[in-house]
FIROKOL-87392 format. One record per residue (C-alpha): chain; x, y, z. Coordinates in steps of 0.2 Angstrom, whole numbers. Layout:
<pt nudren="A" xx="X" yy="Y" zz="Z"/>
...
END
This chain:
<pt nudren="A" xx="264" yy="-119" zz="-219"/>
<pt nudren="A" xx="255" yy="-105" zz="-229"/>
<pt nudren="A" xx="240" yy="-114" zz="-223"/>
<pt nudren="A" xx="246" yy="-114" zz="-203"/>
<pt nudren="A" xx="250" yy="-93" zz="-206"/>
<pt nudren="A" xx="236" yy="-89" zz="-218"/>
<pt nudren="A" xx="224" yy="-99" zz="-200"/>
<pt nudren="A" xx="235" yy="-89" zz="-188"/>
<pt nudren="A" xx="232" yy="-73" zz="-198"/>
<pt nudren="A" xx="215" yy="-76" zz="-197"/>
<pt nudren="A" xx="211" yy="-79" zz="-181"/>
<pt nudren="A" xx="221" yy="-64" zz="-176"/>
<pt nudren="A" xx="211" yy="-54" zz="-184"/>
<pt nudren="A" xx="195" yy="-61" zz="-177"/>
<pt nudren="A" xx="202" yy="-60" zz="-159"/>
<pt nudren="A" xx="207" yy="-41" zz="-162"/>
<pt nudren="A" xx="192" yy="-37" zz="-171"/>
<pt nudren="A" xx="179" yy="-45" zz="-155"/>
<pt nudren="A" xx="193" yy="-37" zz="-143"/>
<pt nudren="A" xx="188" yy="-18" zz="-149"/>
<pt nudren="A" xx="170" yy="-19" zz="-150"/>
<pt nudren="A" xx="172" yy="-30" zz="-131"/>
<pt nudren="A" xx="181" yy="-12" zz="-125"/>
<pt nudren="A" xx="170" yy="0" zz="-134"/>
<pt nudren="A" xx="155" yy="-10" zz="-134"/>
<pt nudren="A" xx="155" yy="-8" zz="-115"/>
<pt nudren="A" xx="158" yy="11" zz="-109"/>
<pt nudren="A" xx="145" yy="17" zz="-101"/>
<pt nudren="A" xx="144" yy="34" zz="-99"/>
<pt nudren="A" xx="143" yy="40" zz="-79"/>
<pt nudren="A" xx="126" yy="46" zz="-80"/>
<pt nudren="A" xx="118" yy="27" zz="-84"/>
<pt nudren="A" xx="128" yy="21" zz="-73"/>
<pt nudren="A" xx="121" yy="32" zz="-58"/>
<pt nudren="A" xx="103" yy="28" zz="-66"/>
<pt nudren="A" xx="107" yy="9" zz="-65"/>
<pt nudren="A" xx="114" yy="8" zz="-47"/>
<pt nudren="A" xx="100" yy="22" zz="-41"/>
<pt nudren="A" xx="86" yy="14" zz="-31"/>
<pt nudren="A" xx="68" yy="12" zz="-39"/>
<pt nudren="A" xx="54" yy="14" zz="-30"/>
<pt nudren="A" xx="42" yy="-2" zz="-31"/>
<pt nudren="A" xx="23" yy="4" zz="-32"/>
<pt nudren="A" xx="8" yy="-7" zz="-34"/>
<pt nudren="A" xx="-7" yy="-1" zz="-40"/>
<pt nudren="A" xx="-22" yy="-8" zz="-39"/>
<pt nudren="A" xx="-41" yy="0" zz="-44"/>
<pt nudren="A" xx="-59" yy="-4" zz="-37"/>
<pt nudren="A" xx="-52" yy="-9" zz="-18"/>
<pt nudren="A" xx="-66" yy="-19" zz="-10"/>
<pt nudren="A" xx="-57" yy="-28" zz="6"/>
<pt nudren="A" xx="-64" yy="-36" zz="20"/>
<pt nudren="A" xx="-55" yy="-37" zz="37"/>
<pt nudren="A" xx="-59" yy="-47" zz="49"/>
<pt nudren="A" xx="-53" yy="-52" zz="69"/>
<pt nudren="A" xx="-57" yy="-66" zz="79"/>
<pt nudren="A" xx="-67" yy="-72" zz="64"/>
<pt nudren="A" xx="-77" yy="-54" zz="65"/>
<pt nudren="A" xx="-78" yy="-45" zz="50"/>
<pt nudren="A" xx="-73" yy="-28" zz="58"/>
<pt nudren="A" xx="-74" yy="-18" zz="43"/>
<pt nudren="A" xx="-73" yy="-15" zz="23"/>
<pt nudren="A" xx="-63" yy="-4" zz="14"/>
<pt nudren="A" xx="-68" yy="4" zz="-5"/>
<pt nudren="A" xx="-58" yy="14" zz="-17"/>
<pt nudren="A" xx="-58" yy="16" zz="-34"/>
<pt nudren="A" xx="-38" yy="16" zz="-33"/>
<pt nudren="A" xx="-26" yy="12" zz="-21"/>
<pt nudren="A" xx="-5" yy="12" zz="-23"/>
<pt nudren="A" xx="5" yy="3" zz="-12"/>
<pt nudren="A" xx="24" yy="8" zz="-8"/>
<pt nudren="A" xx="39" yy="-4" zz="-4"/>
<pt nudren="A" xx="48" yy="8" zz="5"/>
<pt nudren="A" xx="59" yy="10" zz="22"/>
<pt nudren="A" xx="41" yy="12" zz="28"/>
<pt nudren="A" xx="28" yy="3" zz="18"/>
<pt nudren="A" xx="13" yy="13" zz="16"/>
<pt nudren="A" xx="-3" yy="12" zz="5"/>
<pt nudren="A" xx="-10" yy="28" zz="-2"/>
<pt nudren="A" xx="-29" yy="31" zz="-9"/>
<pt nudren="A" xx="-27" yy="46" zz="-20"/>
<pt nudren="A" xx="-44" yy="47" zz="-26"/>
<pt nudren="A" xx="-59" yy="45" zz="-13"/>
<pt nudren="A" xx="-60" yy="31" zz="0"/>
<pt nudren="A" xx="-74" yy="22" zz="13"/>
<pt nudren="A" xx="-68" yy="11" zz="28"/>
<pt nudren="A" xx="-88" yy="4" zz="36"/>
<pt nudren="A" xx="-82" yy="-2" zz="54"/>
<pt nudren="A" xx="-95" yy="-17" zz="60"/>
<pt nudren="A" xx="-99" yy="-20" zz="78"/>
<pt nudren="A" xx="-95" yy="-37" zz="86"/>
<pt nudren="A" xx="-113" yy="-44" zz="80"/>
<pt nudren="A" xx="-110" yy="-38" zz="62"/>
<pt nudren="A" xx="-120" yy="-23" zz="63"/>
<pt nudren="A" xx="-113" yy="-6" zz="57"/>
<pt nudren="A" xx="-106" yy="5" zz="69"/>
<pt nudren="A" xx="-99" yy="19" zz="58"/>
<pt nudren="A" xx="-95" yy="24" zz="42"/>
<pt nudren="A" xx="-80" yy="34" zz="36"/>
<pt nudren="A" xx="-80" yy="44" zz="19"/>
<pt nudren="A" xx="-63" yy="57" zz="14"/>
<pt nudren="A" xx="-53" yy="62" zz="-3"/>
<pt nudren="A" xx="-37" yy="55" zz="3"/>
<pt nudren="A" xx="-30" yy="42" zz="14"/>
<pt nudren="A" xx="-13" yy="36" zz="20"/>
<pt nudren="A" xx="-11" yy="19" zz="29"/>
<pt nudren="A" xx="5" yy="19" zz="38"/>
<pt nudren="A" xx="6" yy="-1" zz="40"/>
<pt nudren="A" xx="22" yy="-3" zz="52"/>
<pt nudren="A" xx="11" yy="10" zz="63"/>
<pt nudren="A" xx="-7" yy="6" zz="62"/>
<pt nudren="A" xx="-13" yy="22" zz="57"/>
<pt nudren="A" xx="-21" yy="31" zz="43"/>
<pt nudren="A" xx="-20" yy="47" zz="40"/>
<pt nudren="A" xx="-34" yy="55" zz="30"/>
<pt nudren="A" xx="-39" yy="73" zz="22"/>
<pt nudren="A" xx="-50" yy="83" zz="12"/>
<pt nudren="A" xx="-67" yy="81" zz="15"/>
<pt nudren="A" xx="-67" yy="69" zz="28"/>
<pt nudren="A" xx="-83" yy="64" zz="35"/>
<pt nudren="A" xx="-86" yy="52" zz="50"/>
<pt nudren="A" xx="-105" yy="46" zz="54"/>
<pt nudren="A" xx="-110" yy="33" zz="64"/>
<pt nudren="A" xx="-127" yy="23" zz="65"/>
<pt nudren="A" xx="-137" yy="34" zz="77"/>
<pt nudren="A" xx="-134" yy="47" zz="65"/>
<pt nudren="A" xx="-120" yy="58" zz="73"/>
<pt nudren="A" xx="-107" yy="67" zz="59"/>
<pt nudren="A" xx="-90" yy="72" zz="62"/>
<pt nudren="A" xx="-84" yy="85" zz="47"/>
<pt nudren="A" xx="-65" yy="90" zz="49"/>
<pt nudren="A" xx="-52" yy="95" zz="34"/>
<pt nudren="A" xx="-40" yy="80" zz="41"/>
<pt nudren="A" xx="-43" yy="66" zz="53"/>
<pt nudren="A" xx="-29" yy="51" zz="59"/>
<pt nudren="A" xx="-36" yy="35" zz="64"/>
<pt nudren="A" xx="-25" yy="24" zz="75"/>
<pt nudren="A" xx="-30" yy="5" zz="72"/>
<pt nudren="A" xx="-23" yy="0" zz="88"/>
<pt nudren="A" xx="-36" yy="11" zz="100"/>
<pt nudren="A" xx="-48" yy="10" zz="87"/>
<pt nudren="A" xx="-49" yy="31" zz="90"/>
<pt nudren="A" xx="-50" yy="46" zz="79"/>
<pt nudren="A" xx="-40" yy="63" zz="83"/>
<pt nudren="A" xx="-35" yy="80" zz="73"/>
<pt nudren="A" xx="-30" yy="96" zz="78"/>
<pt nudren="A" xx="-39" yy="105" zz="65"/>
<pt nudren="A" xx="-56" yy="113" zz="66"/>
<pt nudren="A" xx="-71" yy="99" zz="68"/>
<pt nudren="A" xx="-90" yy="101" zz="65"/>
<pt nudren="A" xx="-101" yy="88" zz="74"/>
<pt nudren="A" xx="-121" yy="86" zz="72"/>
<pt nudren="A" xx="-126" yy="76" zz="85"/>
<pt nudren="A" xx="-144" yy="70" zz="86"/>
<pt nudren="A" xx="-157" yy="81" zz="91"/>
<pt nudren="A" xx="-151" yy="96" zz="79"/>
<pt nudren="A" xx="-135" yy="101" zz="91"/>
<pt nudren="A" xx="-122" yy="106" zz="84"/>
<pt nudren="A" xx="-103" yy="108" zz="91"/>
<pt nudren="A" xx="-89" yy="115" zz="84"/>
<pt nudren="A" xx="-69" yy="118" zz="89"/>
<pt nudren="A" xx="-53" yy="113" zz="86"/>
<pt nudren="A" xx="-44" yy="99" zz="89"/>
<pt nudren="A" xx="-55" yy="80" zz="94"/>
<pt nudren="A" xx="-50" yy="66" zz="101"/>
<pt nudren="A" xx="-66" yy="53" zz="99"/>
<pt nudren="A" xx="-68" yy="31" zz="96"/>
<pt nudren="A" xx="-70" yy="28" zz="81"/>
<pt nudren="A" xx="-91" yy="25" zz="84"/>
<pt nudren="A" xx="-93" yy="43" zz="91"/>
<pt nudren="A" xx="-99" yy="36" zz="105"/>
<pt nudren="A" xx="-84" yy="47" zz="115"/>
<pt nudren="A" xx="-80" yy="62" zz="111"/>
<pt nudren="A" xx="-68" yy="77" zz="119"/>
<pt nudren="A" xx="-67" yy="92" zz="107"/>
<pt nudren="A" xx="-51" yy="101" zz="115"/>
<pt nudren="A" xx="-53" yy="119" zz="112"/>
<pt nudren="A" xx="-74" yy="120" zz="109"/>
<pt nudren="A" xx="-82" yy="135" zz="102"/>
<pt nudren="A" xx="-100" yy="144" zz="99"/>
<pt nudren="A" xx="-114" yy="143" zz="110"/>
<pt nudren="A" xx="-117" yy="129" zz="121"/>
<pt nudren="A" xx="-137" yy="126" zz="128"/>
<pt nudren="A" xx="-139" yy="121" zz="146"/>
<pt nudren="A" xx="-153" yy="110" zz="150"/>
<pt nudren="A" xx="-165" yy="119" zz="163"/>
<pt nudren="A" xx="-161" yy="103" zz="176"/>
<pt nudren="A" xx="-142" yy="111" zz="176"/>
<pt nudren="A" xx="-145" yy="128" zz="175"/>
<pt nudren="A" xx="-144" yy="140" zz="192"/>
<pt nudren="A" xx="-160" yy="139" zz="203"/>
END
């Protein structure tokens, strides 16, 4: 029997000593516990972008970055922090226009990139849009800002104002509050 109690004994012991560590082992103070349940925010990064998309089996245009981040939120978005160039191709593969800025912001549920610093639009008859930020909306395939915008058009004119609403080719263009000096051609002057 001194067997049978010295077992007993034992394994008493054992139980009582794995049953504190089991309650002390496991606190966990209020603070890790917010931190644990606290959502993460999922971001993918990727560096030297060059993306192709197409439609129809059209390559419509190619994107470049050197970096580009991609958020899994409510709203997924991709970001490119430093520098970006979206070439948009004509229906025959040619290059319509080209698009340089220091920032962009593709809202993907929404079609639209949002795009600052520097931003620079030129398209292959050589007219250039500056303006400190431009949205592109995918859908219409158009450009628009409020801000103030530069554009040379070919023949050394140049128009200025604020706020723009233009296709993403230049090819149309309303400048909604123009300023400077406009020239007349003689054909539409007064007789």
């Amino acid at each position: 029997m001194s067997k049978n109690v010295l077992s007993n004994f034992i394994i008493k012991q054992a139980a009582f000593f794995w049953g504190c560590l089991f309650l002390f082992g496991c606190e966990n103070s209020q603070r890790a516990l917010n931190e644990w349940k606290e959502k993460k925010e999922m971001v993918e990064e990727a560096k030297n972008i060059q993306s192709y998309f197409s439609q129809g089996g059209q390559l419509r245009s190619l994107l470049t970055a050197p970096v580009m981040l991609r958020y899994s939120r409510d709203t997924a978005y991709v970001e490119f922090p430093k520098t970006l160039r979206m070439v948009f191709y004509d229906s025959l593969g040619k290059e319509q226009s080209r698009l340089d800025a220091h920032y962009g912001k593709y809202m993907e549920t929404l079609n639209k990139a949002y795009l600052r610093d520097s931003v620079v639009v030129a398209n292959a008859t050589g007219d250039t849009l500056w303006t400190p930020d431009l949205w592109w909306d995918q859908n219409t395939q158009r450009f628009y800002t409020d801000k103030k915008v530069r554009i040379y058009r070919k023949g050394d004119r140049i128009y200025g104002g604020l706020g723009l609403e233009a296709k993403q080719d230049l090819s149309d263009i309303l400048i909604r509050q123009p300023t400077g000096v406009v020239n007349v051609p003689d054909s539409m002057s007064a007789q």
